[in-house]
C-alpha positions as CSV (number, residue, x, y, z in Angstrom):
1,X,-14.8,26.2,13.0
2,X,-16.7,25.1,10.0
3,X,-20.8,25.9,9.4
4,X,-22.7,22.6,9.3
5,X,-23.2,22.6,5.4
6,X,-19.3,23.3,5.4
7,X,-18.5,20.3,7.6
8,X,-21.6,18.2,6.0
9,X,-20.2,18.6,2.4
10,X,-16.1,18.3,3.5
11,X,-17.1,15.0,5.2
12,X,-19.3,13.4,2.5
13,X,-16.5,14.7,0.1
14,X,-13.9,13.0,2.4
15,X,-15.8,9.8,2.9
16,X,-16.3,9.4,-1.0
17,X,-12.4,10.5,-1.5
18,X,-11.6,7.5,0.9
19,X,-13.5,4.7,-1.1
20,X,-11.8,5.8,-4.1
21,X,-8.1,5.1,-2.3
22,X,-9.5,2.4,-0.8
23,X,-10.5,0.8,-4.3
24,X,-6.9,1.2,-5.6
25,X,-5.2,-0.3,-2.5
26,X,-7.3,-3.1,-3.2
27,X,-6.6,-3.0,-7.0
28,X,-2.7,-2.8,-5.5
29,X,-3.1,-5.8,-3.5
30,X,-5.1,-8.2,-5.9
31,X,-2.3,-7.1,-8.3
32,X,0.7,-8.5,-6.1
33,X,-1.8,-11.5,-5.1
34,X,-2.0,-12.2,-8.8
35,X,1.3,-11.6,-9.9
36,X,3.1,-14.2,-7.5
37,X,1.0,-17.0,-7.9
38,X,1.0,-16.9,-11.7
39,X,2.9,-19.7,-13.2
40,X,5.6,-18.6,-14.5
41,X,6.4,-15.7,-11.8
42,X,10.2,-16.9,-10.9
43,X,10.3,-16.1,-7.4
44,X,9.2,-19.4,-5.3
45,X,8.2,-18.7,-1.6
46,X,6.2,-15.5,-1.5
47,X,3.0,-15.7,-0.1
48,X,0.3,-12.9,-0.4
49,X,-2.8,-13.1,2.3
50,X,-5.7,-10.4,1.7
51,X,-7.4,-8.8,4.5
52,X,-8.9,-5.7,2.7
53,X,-12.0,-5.4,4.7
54,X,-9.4,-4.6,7.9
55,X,-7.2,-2.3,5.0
56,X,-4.6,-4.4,5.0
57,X,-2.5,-7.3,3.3
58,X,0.6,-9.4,4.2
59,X,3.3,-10.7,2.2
60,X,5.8,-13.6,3.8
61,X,9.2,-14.3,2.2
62,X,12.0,-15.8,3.9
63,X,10.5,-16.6,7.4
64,X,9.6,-12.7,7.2
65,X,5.5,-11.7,7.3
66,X,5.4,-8.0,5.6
67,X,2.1,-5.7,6.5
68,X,1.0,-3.2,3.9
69,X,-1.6,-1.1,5.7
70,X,-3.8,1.6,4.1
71,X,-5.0,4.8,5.0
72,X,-6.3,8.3,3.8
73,X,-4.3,11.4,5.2
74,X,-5.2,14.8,4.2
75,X,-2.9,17.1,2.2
76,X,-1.9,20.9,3.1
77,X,-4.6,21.8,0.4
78,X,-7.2,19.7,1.9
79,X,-6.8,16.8,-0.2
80,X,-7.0,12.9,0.8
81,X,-4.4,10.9,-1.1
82,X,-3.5,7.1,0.1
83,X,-0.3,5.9,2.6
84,X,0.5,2.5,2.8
85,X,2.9,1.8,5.4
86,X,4.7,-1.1,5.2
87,X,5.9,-3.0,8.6
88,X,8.0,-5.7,9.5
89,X,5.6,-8.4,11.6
90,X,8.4,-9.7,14.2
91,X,7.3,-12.4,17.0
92,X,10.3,-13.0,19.3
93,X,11.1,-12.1,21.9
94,X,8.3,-9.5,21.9
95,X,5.5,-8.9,19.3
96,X,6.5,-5.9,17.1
97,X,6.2,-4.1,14.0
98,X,9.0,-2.7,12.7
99,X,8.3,0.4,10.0
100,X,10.4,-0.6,6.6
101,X,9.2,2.4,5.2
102,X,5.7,4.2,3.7
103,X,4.8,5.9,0.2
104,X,1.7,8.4,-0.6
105,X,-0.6,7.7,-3.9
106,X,-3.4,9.9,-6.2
107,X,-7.1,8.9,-6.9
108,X,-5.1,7.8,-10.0
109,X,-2.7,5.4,-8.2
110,X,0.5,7.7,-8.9
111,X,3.2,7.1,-6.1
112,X,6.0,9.1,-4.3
113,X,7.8,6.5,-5.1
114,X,10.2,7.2,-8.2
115,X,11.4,4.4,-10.5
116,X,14.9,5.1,-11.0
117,X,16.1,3.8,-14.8
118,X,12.8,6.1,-15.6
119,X,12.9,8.9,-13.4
120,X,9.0,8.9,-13.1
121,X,6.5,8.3,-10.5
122,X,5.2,4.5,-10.0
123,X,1.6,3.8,-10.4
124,X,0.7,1.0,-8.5
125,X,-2.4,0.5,-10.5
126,X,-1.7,-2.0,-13.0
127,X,0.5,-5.4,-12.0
128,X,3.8,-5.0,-13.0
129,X,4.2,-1.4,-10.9
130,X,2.3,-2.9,-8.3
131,X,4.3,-6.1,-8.3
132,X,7.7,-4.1,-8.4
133,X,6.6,-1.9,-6.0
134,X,6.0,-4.8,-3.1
135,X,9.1,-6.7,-4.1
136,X,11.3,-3.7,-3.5
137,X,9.7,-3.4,0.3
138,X,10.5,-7.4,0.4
139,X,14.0,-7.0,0.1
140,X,14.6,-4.1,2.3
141,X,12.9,-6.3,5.0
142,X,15.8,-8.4,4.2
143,X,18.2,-6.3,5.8
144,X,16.4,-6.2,8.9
């Protein structure tokens, strides 16, 4: 077990770490928001709803309603980084989620996720990134 300043100082530490993420899955969001309602974005039909004070934003696109959710999960070395999980909102003939599939990001908005023509990690802090990023979870729900 932890001494009280041990826990007090972990927990303020973890608390602050959390905004942080927070502030860049919100950054993440507003990006796709922005980025598919611009004029001359090319793909009609996707809409983007933002529910960031519950941590969490949809996306529908072809009759299908996407959930990005956020949350903080703590590293082996003690760490918070960000998981978005992405699900699959289906109605009939029983409410359920279906997982399409999850990534991890830094304080700095680096991803797991690898771009493949680069070979680099995505940083879903800026709009293009951000934009690609949600668009690849779009068409996977696609297949489902």
């Amino acid at each position: 077990m932890l001494t009280w300043n041990q826990l007090h100082q972990n927990l303020e530490k973890a608390a602050n770490r959390h905004r942080q993420l927070a502030m860049r899955f919100e950054n993440f969001a507003n990006h796709v928001a922005e980025q598919v309602t611009a004029q001359p974005f090319h793909i009609k039909g996707i809409a983007v709803s933002l529910h960031l004070e519950q941590g969490f934003f949809t996306t529908t696109f072809a009759a299908r309603t996407l959930h990005f959710v956020f949350t903080s999960v703590q590293e082996e070395g003690g760490t918070l980084v960000g998981n978005v999980k992405c699900y699959l909102k289906r109605e009939l003939p029983k409410l359920e989620y279906v997982a399409i599939g999850d990534f991890n990001f830094t304080g700095s908005g680096q991803t797991t996720l690898i771009e493949p023509e680069e070979n680099a990690p995505i940083t879903i802090d800026s709009d293009l990134p951000a934009l690609y990023v949600a668009l690849n979870f779009i068409h996977e729900s696609l297949s489902r």
